[in-house]
C-alpha positions as CSV (number, residue, x, y, z in Angstrom):
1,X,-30.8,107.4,-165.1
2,X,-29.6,106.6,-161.7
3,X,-30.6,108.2,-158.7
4,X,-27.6,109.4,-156.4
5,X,-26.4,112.2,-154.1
6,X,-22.7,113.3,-154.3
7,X,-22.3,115.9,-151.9
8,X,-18.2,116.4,-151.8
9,X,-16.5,117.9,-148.8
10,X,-14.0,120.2,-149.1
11,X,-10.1,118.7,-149.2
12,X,-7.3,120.9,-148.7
13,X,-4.3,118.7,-149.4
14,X,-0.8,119.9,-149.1
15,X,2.0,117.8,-151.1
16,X,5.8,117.4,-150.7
17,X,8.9,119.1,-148.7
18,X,7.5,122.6,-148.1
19,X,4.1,121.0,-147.1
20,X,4.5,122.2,-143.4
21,X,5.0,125.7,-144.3
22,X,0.8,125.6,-144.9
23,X,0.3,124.5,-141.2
24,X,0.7,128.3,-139.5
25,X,-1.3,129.5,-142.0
26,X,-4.3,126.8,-141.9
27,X,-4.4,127.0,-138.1
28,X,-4.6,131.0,-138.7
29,X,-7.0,130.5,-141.2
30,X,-9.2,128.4,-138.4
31,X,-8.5,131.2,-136.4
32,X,-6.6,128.9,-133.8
33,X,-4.1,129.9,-131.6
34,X,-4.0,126.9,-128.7
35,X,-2.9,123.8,-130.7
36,X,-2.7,120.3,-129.3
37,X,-0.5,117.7,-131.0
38,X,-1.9,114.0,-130.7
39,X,0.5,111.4,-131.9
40,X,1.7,107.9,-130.5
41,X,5.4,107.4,-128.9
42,X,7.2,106.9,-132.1
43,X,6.3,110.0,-133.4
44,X,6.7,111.6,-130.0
45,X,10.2,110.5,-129.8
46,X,11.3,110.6,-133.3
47,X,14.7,112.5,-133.6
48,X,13.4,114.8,-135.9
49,X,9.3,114.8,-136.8
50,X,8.2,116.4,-133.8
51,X,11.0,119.5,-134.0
52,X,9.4,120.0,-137.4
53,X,6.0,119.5,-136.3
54,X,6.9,122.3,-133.2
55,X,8.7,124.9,-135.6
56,X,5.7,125.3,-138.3
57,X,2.9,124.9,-135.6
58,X,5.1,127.6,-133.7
59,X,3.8,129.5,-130.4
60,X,0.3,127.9,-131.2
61,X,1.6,124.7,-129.8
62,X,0.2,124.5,-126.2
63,X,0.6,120.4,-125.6
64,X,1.4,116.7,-127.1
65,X,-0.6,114.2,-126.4
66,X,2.3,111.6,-127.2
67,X,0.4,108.0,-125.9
68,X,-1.8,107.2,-128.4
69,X,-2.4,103.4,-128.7
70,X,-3.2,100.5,-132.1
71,X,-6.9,100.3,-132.2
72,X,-7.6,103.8,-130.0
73,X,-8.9,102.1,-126.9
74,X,-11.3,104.4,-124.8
75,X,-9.2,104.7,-121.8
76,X,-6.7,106.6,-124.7
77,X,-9.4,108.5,-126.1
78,X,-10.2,109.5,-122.5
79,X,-6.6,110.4,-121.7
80,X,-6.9,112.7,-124.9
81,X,-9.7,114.5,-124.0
82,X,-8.5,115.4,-120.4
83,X,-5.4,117.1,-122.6
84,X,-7.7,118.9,-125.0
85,X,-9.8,120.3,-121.7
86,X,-7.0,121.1,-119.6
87,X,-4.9,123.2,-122.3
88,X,-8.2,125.0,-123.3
89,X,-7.3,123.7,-126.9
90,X,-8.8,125.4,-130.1
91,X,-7.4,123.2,-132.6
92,X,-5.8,119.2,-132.7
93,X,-3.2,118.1,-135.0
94,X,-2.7,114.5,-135.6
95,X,0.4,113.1,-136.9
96,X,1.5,109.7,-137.5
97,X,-1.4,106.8,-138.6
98,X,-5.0,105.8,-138.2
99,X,-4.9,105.3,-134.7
100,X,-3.9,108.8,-134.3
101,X,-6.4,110.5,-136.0
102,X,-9.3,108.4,-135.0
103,X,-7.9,109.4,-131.2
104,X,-7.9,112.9,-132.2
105,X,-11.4,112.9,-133.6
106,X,-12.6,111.3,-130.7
107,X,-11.2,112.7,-128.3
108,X,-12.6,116.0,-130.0
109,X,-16.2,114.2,-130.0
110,X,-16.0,113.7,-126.6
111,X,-14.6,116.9,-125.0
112,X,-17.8,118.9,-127.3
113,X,-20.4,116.3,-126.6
114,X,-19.5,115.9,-123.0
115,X,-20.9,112.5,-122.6
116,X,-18.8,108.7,-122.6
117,X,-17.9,107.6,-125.7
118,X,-20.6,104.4,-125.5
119,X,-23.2,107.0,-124.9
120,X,-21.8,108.8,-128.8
121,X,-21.7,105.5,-130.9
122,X,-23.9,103.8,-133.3
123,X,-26.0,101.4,-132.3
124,X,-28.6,98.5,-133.3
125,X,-32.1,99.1,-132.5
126,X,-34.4,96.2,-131.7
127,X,-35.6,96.3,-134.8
128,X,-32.3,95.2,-135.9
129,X,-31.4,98.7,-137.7
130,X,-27.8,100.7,-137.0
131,X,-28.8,104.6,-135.9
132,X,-26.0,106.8,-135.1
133,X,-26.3,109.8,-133.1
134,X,-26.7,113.4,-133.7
135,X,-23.4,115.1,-132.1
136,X,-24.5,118.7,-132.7
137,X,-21.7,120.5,-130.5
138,X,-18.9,122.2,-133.0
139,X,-15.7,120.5,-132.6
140,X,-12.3,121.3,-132.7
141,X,-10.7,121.7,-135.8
142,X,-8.6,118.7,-137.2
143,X,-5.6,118.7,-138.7
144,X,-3.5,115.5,-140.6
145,X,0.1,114.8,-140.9
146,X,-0.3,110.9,-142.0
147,X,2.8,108.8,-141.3
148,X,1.1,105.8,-143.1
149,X,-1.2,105.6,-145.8
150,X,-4.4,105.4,-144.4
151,X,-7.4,106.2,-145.8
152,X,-8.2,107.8,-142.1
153,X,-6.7,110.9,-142.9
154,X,-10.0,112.0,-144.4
155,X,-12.9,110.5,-142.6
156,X,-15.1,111.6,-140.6
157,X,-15.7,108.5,-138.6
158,X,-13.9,107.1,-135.7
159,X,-13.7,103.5,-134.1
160,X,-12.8,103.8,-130.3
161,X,-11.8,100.4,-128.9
162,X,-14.4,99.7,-125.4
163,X,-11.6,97.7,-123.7
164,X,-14.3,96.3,-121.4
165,X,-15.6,94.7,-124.4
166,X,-13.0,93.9,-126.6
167,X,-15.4,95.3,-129.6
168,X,-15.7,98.4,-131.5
169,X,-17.6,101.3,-130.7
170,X,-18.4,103.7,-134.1
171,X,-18.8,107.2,-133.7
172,X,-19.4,109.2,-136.4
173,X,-19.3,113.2,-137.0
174,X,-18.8,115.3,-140.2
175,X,-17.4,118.3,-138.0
176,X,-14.3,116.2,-137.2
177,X,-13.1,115.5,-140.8
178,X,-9.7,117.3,-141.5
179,X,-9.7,120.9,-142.3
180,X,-6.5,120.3,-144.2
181,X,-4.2,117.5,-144.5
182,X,0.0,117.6,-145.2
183,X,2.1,115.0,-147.0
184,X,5.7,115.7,-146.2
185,X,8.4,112.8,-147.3
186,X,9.8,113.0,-143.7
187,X,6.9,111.8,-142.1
188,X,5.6,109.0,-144.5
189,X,9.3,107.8,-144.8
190,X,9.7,107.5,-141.1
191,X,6.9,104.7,-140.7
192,X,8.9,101.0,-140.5
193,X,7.5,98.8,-144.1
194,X,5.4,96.3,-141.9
195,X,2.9,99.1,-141.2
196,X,3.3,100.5,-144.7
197,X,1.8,97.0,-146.0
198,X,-0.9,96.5,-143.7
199,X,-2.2,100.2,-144.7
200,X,-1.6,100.2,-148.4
201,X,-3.6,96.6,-148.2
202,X,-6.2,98.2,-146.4
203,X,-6.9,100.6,-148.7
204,X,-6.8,98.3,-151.8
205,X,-9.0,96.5,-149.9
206,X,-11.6,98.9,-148.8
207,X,-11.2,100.4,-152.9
208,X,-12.4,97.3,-154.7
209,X,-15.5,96.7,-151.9
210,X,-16.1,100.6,-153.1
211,X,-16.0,99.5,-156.6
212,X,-18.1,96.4,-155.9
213,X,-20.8,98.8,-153.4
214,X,-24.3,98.9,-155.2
215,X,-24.1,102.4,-154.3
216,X,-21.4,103.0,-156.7
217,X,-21.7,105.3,-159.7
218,X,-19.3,107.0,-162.3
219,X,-17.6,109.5,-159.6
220,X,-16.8,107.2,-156.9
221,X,-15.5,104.8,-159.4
222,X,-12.5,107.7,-160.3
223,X,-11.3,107.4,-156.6
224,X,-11.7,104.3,-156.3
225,X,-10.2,103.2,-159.8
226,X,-7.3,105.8,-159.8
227,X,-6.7,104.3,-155.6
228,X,-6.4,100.6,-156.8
229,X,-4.0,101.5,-159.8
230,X,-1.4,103.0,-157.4
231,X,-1.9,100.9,-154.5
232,X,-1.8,97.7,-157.1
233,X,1.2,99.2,-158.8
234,X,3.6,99.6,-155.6
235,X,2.9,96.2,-153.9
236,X,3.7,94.4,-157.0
237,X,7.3,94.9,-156.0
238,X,6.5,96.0,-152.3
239,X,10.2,94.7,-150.9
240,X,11.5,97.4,-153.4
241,X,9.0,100.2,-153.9
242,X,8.5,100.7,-150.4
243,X,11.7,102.4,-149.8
244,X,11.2,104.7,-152.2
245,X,9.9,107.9,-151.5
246,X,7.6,108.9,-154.4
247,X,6.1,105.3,-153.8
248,X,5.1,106.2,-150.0
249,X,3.7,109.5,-151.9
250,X,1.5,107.6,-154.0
251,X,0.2,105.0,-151.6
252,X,-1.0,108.3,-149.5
253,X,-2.6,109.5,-152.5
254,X,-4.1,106.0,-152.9
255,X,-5.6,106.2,-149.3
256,X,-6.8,109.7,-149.8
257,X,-8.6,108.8,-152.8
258,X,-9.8,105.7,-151.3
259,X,-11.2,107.4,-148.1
260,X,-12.8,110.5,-149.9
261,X,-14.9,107.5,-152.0
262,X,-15.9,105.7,-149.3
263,X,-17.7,108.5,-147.5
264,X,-20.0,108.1,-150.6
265,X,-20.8,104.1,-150.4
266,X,-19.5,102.8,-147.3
267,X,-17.1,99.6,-147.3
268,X,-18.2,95.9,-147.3
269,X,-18.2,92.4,-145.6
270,X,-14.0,92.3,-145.5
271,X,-14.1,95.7,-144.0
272,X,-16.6,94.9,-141.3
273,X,-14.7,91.4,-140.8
274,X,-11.5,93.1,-140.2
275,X,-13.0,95.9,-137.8
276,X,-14.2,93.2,-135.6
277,X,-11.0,90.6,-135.7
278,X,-9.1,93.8,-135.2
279,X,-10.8,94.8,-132.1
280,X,-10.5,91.7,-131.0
281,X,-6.9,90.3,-131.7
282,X,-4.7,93.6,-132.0
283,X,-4.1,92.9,-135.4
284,X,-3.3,95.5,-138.4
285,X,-6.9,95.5,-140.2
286,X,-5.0,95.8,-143.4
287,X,-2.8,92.3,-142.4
288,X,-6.5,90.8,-141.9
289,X,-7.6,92.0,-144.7
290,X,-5.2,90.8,-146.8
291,X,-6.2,87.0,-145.6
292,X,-9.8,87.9,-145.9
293,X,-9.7,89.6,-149.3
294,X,-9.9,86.7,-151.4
295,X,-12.6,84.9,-149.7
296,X,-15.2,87.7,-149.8
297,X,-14.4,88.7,-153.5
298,X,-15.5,85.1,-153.8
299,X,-18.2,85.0,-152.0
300,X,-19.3,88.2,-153.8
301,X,-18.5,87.1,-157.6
302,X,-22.3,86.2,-158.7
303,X,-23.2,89.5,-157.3
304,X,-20.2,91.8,-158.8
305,X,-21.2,94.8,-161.1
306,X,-19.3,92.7,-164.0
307,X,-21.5,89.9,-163.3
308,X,-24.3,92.1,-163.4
309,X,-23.8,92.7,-166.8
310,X,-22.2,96.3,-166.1
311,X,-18.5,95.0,-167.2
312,X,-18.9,96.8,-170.9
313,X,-20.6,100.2,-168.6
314,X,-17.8,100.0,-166.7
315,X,-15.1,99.8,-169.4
316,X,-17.2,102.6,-171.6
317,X,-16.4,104.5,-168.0
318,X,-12.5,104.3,-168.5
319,X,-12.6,101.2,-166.2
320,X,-8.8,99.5,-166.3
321,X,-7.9,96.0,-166.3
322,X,-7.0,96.4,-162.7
323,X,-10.6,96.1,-162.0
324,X,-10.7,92.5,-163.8
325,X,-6.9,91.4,-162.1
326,X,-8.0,92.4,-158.9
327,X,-11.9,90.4,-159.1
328,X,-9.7,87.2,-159.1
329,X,-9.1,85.8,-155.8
330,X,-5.9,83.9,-156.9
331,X,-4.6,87.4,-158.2
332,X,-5.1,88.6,-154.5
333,X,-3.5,85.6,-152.7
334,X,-0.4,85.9,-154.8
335,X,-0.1,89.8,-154.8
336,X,-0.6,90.0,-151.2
337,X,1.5,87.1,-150.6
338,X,4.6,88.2,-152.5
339,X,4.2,91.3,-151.2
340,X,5.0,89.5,-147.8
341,X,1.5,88.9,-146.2
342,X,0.1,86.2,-144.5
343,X,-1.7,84.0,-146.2
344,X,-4.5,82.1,-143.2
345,X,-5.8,83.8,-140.2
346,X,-3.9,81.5,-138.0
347,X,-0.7,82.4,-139.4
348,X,-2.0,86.1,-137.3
349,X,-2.5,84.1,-134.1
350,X,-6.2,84.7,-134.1
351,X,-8.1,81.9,-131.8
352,X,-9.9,80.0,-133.7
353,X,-12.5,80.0,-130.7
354,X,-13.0,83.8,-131.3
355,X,-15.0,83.5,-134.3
356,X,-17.8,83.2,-132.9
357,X,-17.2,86.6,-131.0
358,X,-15.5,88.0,-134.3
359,X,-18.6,87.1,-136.7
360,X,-21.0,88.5,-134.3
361,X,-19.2,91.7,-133.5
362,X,-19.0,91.8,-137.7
363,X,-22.8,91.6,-137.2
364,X,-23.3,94.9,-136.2
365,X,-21.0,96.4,-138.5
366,X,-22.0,99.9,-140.5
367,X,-20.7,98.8,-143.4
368,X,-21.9,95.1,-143.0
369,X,-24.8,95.0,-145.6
370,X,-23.0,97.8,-148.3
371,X,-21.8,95.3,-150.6
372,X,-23.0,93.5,-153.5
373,X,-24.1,90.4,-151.6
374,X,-26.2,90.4,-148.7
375,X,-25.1,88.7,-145.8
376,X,-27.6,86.5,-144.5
377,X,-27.2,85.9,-140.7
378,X,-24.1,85.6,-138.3
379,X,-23.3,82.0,-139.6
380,X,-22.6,82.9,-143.6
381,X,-19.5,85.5,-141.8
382,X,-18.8,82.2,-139.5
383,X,-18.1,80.4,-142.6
384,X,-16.0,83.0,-144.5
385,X,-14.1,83.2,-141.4
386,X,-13.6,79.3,-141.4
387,X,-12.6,79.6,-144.2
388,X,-9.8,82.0,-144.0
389,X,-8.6,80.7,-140.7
């Protein structure tokens, strides 16, 4: 018998064209009267999502925080938090992607914590160990209305861009995961296809490195099983499915599923790759990802659960053949290339002089040593990064 803990948060999910109708009564339910919208400027000046927004959040709605920025850099977090102080807020909405809601959550982190944001994130100890924080102050309660399909929408954790750096800084806080999140067509239909892909690649991604985690067992396996079958099933005709609206439905569902199993096992070597290049470049994770991908499946094959002789567990589990299709790195390269991705990290303008600075940001990474293989120094993520570039 394994040994595990699977301590589920709650999830209060509201699906489809009345989905805002649950907004008045969540924030009364949170007892919140003083709400704050945090969104970037193409939600902020959409013709029609922000009206909708206003009329369910109603009188609550005391201010929009409309400049939120790729990446969430800290002078944006900082921005956000003046907002939340100055309109005494009791409650933050985000709407529109992972950028937003990472801002949100930070921003939230920040304004309860009262300290700078380097001051809040995980860090490496000498003895070469990642501690995180205890941020003990309640927070605001958060609420999601996801424009893209990112698995964002229900974690707790939030990557703030230290522009002085040009790396990541990881803060992480339980309080700050969603106390409801609302899928409404309007809002996941009004997010352009480019940003669509990188998402829903994103999460196939970070899905398969849950399958792959050691830490994996029977109920993350359902998320992250059920995640790759929809994600796997709309970008195998992405030009097509993606302007269809109960397609944009399931990708969210994908990314929901997909974030609630990696707050059980964490991600894996693409994951922390991506975070890093993504900090560093500007890039859509999910657009690196999809170059990266098919390396690190490769790099992780002698260590899979299939090669570990679990393949016949795993298919006793309910296991599709997804799992198998999407274990082949010439699979991935095809899917993700007729889905209209690149195909070499060049072909996203990264300098090939940062990847030095890339692999040793990806170093320090949380999720780093989650995956099947370990990574063995700097110069083995130097080499996968060669590799794709």
């Amino acid at each position: 018998m394994n040994s595990f803990r699977y301590l589920a948060s709650e999830l209060r999910l509201y699906q489809g064209e009345d989905a805002l109708q649950s907004l008045g009564r969540e924030l009364d339910r949170a007892k919140s009267c003083r709400a704050v919208i945090v969104c970037g400027k193409s939600v902020a000046n959409h013709p029609s999502l922000l009206g909708a927004a206003t009329q369910a959040i109603g009188g609550r709605l005391v201010g929009v925080f409309g400049k939120v920025q790729a990446h969430s850099p800290s002078s944006c977090v900082e921005a956000a938090t003046q907002m939340l102080r100055m309109t005494q807020a009791d409650a933050v909405i985000a709407i529109g992607g992972g950028s937003a809601m990472v801002t949100a959550r930070a921003a939230a982190i920040a304004l309860a914590e009262a300290k700078d944001v380097a001051e809040l994130a995980t860090r490496m100890e000498a003895s070469g160990e990642l501690s995180s924080p205890r941020l003990s102050a309640p927070k605001l309660p958060q609420f999601v209305v996801p424009t893209t399909p990112t698995t964002a929408a229900v974690k707790a954790g939030s990557a703030v861009l230290d522009e002085s750096t040009g790396r990541r800084r990881a803060l992480f806080d339980p309080k700050t995961r969603a106390r409801a999140v609302f899928v409404h067509p309007l809002f996941l239909e009004s997010a352009p296809a480019s940003l669509v892909l990188a998402a829903s690649i994103n999460t196939l991604t970070m899905a398969i490195e849950g399958l792959e985690a050691p830490a994996a067992h029977a109920l993350t396996d359902a998320d992250f099983l059920q995640s790759i079958h929809l994600s796997e099933d709309v970008l195998g005709n992405f030009s097509e499915n993606v302007q269809v609206s109960s397609c944009r439905s399931a990708l969210m569902l994908a990314a929901i599923l997909c974030g609630r199993g990696t707050v059980h096992v964490g991600g894996g070597v693409c994951s922390a790759l991506s975070h890093a290049c993504g900090a560093r470049t500007g890039v859509e994770n999910g657009l690196i990802n999809a170059v990266l991908l098919p390396h690190v499946v490769a790099f992780n094959a002698e260590r899979s659960r299939a090669a570990r002789g679990e393949s016949q567990l795993a298919q006793e589990n309910g296991l599709r053949c997804e799992y198998s299709r999407v274990r082949d790195p010439l699979y991935l390269r095809r899917l993700f290339c007729d889905a209209g991705a690149p195909e070499r990290l060049r072909d996203l303008e990264v300098p090939k002089l940062a990847l030095d600075d890339i692999a040793g940001d990806a170093g320090e990474d949380w999720f780093l040593q989650r995956g099947p293989r370990p990574v063995n120094g700097v110069q083995e993520l130097r080499t996968l990064l060669e590799q794709a570039w």
